[in-house]
N, C-alpha and C positions, 0 to 999 in steps of 0.2 A: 490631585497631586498631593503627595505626603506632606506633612507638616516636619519641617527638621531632617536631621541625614540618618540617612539607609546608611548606619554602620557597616552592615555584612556586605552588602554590593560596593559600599564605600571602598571597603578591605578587599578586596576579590578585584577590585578596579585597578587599585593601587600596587595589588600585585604583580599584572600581566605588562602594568605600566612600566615598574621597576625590571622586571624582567627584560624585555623588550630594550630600552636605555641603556641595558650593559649591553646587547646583543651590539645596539647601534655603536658603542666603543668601540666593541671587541672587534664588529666588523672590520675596523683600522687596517686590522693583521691577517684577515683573511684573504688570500692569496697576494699575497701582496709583493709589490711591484719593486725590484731596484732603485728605478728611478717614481716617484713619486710626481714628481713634480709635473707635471701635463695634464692638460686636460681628458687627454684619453685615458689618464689612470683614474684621475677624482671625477671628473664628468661624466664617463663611460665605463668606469669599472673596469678599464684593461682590453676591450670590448672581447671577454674571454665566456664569456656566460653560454651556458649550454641551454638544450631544451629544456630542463624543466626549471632550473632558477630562470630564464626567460620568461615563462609562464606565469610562475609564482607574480613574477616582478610585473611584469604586464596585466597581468588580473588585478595586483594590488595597486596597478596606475589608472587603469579605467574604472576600477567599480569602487567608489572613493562612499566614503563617510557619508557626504552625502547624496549620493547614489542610495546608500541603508536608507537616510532618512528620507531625501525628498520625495523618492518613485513611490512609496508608496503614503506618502505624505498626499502625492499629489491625486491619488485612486482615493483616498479617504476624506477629502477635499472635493472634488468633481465627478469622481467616478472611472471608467474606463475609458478615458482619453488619458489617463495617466498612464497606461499601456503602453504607448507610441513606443517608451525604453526598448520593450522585448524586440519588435520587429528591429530596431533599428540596431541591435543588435548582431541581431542575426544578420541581417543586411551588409554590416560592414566588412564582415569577413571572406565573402569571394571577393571584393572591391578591394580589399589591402592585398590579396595573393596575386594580382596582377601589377600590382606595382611595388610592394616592398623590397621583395627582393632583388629589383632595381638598384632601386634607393642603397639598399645595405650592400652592393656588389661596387658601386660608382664612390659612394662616403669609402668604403674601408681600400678601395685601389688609393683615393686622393688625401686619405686624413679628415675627410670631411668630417666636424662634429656638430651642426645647425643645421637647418633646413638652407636657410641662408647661404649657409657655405656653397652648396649644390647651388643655387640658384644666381650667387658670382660668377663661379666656375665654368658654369654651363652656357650664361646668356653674356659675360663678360660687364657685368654694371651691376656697381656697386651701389646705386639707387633702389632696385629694385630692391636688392637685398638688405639693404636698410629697412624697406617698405615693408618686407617679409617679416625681418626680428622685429620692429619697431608692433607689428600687428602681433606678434604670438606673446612678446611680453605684455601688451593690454589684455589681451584673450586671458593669460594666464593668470593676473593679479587677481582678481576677483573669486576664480575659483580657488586659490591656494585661500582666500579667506574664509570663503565657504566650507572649506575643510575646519578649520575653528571654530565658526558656527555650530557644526558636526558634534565638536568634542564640548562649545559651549551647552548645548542643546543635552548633552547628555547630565553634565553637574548641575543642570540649574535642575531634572527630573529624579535625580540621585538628594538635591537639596543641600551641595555646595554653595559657599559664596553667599549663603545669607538670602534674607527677602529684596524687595526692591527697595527698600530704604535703607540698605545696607550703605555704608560707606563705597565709593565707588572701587577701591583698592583692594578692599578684604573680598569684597563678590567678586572682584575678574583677578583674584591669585592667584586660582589653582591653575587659570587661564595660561596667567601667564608664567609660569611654570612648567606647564607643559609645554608651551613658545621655547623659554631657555630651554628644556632638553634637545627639543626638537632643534633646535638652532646648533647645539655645541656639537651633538653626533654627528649632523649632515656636515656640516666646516672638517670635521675630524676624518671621518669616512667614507666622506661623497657619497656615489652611487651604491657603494657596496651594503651601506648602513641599508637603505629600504629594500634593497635586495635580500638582505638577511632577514629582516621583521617581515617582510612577506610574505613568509613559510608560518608564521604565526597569525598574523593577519588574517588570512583565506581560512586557513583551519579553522580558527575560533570563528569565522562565517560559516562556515560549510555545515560546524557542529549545531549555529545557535538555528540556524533556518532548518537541518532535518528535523528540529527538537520544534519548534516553534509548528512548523507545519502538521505538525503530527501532537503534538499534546495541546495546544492553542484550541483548536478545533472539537477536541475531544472533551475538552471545560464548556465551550462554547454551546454544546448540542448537535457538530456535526455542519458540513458545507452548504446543507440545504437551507437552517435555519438562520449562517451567514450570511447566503446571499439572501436573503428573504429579508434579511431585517435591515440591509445594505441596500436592497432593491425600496425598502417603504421610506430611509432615511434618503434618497436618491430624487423619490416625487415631491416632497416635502418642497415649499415655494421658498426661494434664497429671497426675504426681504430687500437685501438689497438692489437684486434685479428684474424681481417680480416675474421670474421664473424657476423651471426645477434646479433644486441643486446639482443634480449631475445627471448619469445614467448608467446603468449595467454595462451597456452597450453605445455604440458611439450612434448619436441619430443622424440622418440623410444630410443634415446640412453641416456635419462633422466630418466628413470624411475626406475630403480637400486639405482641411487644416490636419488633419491626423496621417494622412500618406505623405504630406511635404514636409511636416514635422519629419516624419522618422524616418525617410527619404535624406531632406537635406541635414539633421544628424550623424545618419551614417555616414557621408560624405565628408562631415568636419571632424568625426570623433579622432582618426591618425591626420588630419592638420594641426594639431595641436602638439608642442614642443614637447612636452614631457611623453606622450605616444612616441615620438620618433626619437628620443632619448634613449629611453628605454628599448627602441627596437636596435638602436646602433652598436648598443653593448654586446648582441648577443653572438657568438663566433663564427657562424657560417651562415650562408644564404638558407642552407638546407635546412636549419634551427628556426628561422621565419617561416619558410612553408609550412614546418610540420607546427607552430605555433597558430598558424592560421587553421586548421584543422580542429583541434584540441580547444582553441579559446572559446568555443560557441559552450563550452560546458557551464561556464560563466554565467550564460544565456538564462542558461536551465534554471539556474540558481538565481537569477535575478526574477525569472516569472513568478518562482515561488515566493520571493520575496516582496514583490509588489504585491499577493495577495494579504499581506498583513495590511495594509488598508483599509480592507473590507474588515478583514478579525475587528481593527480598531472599533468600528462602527456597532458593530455587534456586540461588543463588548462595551460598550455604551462608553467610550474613550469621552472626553469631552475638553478640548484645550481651545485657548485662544488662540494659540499660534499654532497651526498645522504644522511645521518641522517637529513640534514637540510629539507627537501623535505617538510614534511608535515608541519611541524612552517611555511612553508614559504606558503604554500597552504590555510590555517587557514589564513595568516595575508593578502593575496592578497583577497581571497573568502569571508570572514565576517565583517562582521561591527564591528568597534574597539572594544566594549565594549564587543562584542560576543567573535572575538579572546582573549582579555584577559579571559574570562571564556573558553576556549579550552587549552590556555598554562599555566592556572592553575591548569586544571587535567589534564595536563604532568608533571609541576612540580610535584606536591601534589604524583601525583604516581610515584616519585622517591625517596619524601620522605618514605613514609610504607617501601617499599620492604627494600631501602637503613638501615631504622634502624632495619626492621627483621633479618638482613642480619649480620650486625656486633654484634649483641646480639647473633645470634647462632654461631657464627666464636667464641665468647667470651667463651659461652659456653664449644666450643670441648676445646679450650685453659686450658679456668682452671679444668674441670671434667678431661682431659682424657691425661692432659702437666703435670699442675701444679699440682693437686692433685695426680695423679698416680705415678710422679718421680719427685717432686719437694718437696713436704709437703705433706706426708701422711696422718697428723692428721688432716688437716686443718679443723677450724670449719664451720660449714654455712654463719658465716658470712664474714669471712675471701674468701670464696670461692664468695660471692655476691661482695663484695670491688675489688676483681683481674677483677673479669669478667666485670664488671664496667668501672675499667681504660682499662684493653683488648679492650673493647670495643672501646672505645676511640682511642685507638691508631689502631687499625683495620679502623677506619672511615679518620683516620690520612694518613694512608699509602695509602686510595684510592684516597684520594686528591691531594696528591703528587703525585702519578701516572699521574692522568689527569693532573695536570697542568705541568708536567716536559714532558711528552710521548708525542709523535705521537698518535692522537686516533684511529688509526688502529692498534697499538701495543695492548690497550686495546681493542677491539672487538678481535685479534687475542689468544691472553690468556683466552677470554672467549670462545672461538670455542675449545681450549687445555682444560678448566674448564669441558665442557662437557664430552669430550674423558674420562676425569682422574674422572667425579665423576661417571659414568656409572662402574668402573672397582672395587665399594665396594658393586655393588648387590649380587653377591655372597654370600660375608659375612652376609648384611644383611637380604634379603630376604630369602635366602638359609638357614640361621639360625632361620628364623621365621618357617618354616616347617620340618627341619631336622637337625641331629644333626651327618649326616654320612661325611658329609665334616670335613677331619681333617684340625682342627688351620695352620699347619706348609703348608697344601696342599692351602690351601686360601691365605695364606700371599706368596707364590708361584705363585700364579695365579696372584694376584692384581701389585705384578712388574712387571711379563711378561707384562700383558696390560697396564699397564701403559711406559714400555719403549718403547714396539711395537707401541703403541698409541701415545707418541709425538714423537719420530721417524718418523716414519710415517709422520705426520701432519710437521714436522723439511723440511723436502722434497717435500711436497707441494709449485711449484711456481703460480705466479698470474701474469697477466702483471704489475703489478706495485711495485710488494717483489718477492723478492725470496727466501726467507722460511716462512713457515707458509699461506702460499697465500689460504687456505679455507680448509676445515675439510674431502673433499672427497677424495679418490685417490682408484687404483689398486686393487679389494679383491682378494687375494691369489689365484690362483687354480681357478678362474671362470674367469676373464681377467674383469671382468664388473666395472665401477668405482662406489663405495660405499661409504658411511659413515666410516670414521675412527675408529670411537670408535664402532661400533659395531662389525667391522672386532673384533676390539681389545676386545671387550667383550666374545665373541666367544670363540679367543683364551685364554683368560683367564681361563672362560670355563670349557675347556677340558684338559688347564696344570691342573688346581683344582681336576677333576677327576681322571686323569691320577696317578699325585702325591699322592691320595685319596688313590689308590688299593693298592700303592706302600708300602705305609706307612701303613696300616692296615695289608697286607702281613706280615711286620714284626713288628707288633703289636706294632707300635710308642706310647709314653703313652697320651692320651688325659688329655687337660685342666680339669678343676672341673668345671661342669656345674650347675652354681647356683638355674637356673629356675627347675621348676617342670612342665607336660603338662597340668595342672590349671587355670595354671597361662595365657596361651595363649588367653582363653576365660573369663578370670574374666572380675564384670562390675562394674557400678556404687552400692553401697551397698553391694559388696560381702566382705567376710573378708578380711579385709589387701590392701583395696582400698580406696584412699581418696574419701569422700564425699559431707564432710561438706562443706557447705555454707557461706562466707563473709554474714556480715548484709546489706541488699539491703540497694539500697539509690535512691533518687529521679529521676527520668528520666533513671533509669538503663533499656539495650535493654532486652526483653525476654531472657527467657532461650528458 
């Protein structure tokens, strides 16, 4: 790592930054709305968004900052179990095209703006749906910190913020700097702000990974002599476990933990608030299909990016903290001005996700806390003002994490965020096709897998913790080591079923189910579905 700061990347950083923060102002006045004041306008953007600001904005909420850093953080670390990303990838995408469109046909007839809302609506109990926001705001906090780890991970490689004896204030400034921006645009702009910097975001990815793939490789001696020198640092005995450090390849007794990893993954990556945030903005159901097609492009782009792992290796990278791995790869491998346009679209993609993230946290808070058991009446605007400050203090809490925590406390809460948001599919998907799961039998299921699930994960050691030490352990009754949160989904499950018969036996009374089966397929123009149009304005992206 360099001694002192990378002035030209410094400058080149600081560019894309300021750029980007008027973007997130200016967003304010793009297309902008009469009435301001709802949550459909600042939590959902109007839910006027076409195919490709859809795209842009959904690529820039799944493939987050640390997504750049940790996937292949985790290949340069262990080896090819840090793969699981790609498949699970790929995976998600038939599995949302049979239910999103649901989802966005039933929220946009009813106003629905939370997963929660749907899951009131639908099963008539508001416990459940407590149960639902109360899990996606814990799911969420951690990862919106992880996003600043992202952007910390990048200034401390750049040689911001001074050594470790720095004053604690001068080293986490630039930090917290980037917090205020991040914080004033999203209060100001809402949804629209990371919907705009998302077109910049993905770009400055898409440019730094053709460039990285293709000249990286070219310094190095070419792909044979990467994996070669990835394959001999692979055999190499980890002291600490008194076996290989990783493998090229995943071996015979990996491959349980590697199929339920990226298995139950796929299955949680759209249970997460700011996925279906983002999907409720976009204008018609037809915008979700053809998104579901188009997003696997992402895919492509993530496989080539995990291969920087191996570059690390080969490149004789050498850090103590693996998140640093590839900043550090970037600032050794390209010419300054080029690193500074790489740790710009790291940062930049910590900014999107990070303000999608605390806008949909803000959301469950005031639709499904404040407005269900706090203030009934509350009016639209009242409920845009809460989710506002929410928001805020949601962005608040992630900061203080990072800078108080050990940041393996935060990657370990987000491995728990998994486990705990995979365990409200049930509720919700299960709801979007049936209506025979009872209320009392799902909110039965969702604590089973949720205790079993950090439980579980509480008893996980690592050489280096001893609880929490990584997501995989023991599945019940096979002996094979698995994914925790799908053991836990499972079992969820089949309490939900079990409790189903039980309750129906003696005819428990169901919730009032608000929807009608109409409702599941309505579109853009059918009655009782928003339509209309903001008055364009100049330079606005297609629809």
């Amino acid at each position: 790592m360099n001694d002192g700061v990378n002035g030209v990347a410094l400058a080149v950083f600081v560019f894309f930054f300021v750029a980007v923060t008027a973007m997130g102002f200016m967003a304010a006045r793009w297309r902008k709305a009469e009435n301001e004041h709802s949550l459909d306008e600042w939590g959902l953007g109007g839910r006027y968004f076409g195919t490709w600001v859809t795209w842009f904005l959904l690529g820039g909420d799944l493939y987050t900052a640390y997504t750049f850093v940790a996937v292949p953080a985790a290949i340069y670390a262990a080896g090819a179990a840090g793969f699981f990303a790609v498949p699970y990838t790929i995976l998600v995408y038939p599995l949302i095209f049979t239910f999103l469109p649901r989802l966005w046909s039933v929220s946009h007839r009813h106003g629905y703006v939370t997963t929660s809302d749907f899951v009131r609506g639908r099963f008539g109990s508001k416990g459940l749906s407590l149960a639902v926001a109360l899990t996606g705001i814990l799911a969420t906090m951690p990862y919106i910190a992880l996003q600043l780890v992202g952007i910390q991970a990048v200034l401390d490689v750049m040689g911001v913020g001074g050594g470790e004896n720095t004053h604690w204030f001068i080293k986490d400034l630039p930090l917290l700097i980037a917090f205020g921006v991040l914080a004033a645009y999203t209060y100001s702009s809402g949804l629209r702000a990371p919907a705009l910097i998302a077109f910049v975001k993905d770009t400055l990815i898409y440019i730094v990974i053709v460039v990285a793939i293709i000249y990286i490789p070219i310094k190095l001696g070419g792909f044979d002599e990467i994996f070669a020198k990835a394959g001999d640092a692979f055999a190499e005995t980890n002291p600490a476990t008194g076996q290989p450090r990783g493998a090229l390849a995943p071996g015979d007794a990996g491959h349980w933990g590697y199929a339920t990893l990226a298995l139950g993954s796929a299955l949680a990556l759209f249970m997460y608030p700011h996925s279906i945030t983002a999907t409720l903005s976009s204008r018609s159901r037809e915008v979700i299909r053809r998104n579901t097609t188009i997003l696997p492009l992402y895919s492509l782009m993530l496989g080539l990016l995990a291969l920087l792992g191996f570059m690390a290796i080969a490149a004789g990278v050498k850090v103590d903290n693996g998140q640093l791995a590839i900043p550090q790869l970037f600032e050794n491998m390209f010419p300054d001005w080029f690193a500074g346009v790489a740790f710009a679209a790291i940062g930049i993609g910590a900014l999107v996700p990070a303000a999608i993230m605390s806008i949909a946290a803000a959301n469950l808070f005031t639709r499904n806390i404040y407005k269900d058991f706090i203030k009934p009446d509350a009016t639209p605007e009242q409920e845009t003002k809460v989710s506002k400050l929410v928001s805020l203090l949601v962005k608040v809490g992630a900061l203080v994490f990072v800078l108080t925590m050990d940041k393996t406390v935060a990657i370990n809460f987000q491995l728990l965020g998994g486990i705990w948001i995979l365990q409200t599919m049930p509720a919700l998907v299960g709801g979007l096709f049936t209506r025979w799961f009872h209320r009392w039998a799902l909110l039965a299921g969702w604590a089973v897998g949720m205790l079993y699930g950090t439980a579980a994960a509480y008893g996980v050691a690592s050489p280096t913790q001893k609880h929490f030490g990584g997501s995989s352990a023991e599945i019940p009754g096979l002996g094979e080591i698995g994914y925790i949160g799908l053991t836990a989904f499972v079992l969820n499950l089949v309490v939900t079923v079990v409790v189903t018969l039980v309750l129906r036996a003696v005819k428990a009374p169901d919730g009032v189910d608000e929807t009608s089966p109409s409702d599941y397929t309505a579109d853009a123009g059918d009655p009782g579905v928003k339509t209309e149009l903001p008055p364009a304005t100049a330079g606005d992206p297609v629809h």
